[in-house]
C-alpha positions in Angstrom: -28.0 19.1 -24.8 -29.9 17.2 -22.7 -30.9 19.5 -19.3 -31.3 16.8 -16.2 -31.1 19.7 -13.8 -33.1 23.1 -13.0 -32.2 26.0 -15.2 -31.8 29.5 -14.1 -31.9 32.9 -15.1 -29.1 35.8 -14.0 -32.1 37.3 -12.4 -32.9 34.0 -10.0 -28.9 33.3 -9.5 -28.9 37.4 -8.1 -32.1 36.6 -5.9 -30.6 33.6 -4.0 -27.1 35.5 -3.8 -29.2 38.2 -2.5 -31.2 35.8 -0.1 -28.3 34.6 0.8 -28.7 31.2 -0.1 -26.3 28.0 -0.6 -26.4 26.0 -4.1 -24.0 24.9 -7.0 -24.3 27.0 -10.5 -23.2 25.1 -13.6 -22.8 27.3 -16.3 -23.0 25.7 -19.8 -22.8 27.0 -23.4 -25.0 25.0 -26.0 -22.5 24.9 -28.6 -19.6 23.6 -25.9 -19.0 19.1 -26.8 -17.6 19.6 -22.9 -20.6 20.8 -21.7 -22.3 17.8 -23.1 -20.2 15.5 -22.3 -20.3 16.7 -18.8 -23.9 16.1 -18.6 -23.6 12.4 -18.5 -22.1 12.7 -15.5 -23.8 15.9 -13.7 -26.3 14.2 -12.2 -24.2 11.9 -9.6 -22.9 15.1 -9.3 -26.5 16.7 -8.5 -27.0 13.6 -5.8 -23.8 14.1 -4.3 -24.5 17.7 -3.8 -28.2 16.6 -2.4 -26.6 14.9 0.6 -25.2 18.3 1.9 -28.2 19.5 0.9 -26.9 21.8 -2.0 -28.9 22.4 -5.0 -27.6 22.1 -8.5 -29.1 24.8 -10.8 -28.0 25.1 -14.6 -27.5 28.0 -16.6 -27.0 28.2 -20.3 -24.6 31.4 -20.8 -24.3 31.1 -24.8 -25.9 29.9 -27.6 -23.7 30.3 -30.4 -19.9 30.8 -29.5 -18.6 34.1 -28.4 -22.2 35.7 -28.3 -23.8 35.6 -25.1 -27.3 35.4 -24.5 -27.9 38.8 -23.4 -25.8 41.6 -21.5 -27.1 40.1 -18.5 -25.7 36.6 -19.2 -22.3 38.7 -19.7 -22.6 40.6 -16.9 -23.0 37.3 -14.7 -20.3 35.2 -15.9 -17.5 37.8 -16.4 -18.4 38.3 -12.4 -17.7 34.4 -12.4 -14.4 34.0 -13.8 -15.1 34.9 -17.5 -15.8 32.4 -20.5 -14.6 28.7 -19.9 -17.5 25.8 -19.9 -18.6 24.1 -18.4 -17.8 26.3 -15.0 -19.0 24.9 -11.5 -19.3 27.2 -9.3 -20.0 26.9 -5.4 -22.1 29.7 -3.4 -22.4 29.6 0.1 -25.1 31.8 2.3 -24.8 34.5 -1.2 -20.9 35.0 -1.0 -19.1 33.2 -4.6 -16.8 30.8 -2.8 -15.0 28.6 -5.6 -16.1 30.0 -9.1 -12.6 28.3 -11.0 -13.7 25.1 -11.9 -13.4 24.9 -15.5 -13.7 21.8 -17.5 -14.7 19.4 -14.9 -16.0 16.9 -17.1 -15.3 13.3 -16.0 -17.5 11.2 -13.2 -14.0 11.0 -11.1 -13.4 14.7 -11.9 -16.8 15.7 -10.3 -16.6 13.3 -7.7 -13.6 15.2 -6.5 -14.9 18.5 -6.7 -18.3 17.3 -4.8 -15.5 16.4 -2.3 -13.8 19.3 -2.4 -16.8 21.5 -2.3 -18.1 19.5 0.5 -14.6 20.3 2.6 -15.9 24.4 1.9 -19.0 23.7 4.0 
């Protein structure tokens, strides 16, 4: 899977929650053809986010399917909604604002949620 965009551990995602900081979390699995295909597309995404000056970070959450990476990784994503990749999820000033954006895939679809997520500022 081809990673455009800054990876993260659950460590860093707690230290900017805790720092209260604003950015996007895209949570990916390796073995997900979603999560892939989203990828095309994640970086207009990234650029869209940019001009409200949100970061994107990435954050692979599984490997192989049904096994997380650690009992961190599991910790962190049951906290966001559970399995379900790719997930998007918007954090503003450390508080989890929109974490149920599963399966936004498509360049349209991500327009819209830059849109949307733009309307949370």
């Amino acid at each position: 899977m081809s990673n455009t965009l800054p990876s993260i551990l659950p460590a860093t995602f707690y230290e900017k929650v805790q720092n209260q900081h604003s950015f996007v979390l895209n949570v990916l699995a390796s073995w997900c053809s979603d999560c892939t295909e989203q990828q095309i597309n994640i970086q207009a995404f990234s650029n869209l986010m940019a001009e409200n000056q949100l970061e994107v970070l990435q954050l692979t959450a599984q490997k192989e399917k049904g096994v997380y990476i650690d009992a961190d990784h599991q910790v962190l994503i049951e906290q966001l909604g559970g399995h379900g990749y790719p997930r998007t999820v918007l954090v503003l000033k450390g508080q989890i604002v929109s974490s149920d954006n599963v399966e936004v895939i498509s360049e349209s679809d991500l327009t819209k949620l830059a849109s949307t997520f733009k309307n949370l500022l």
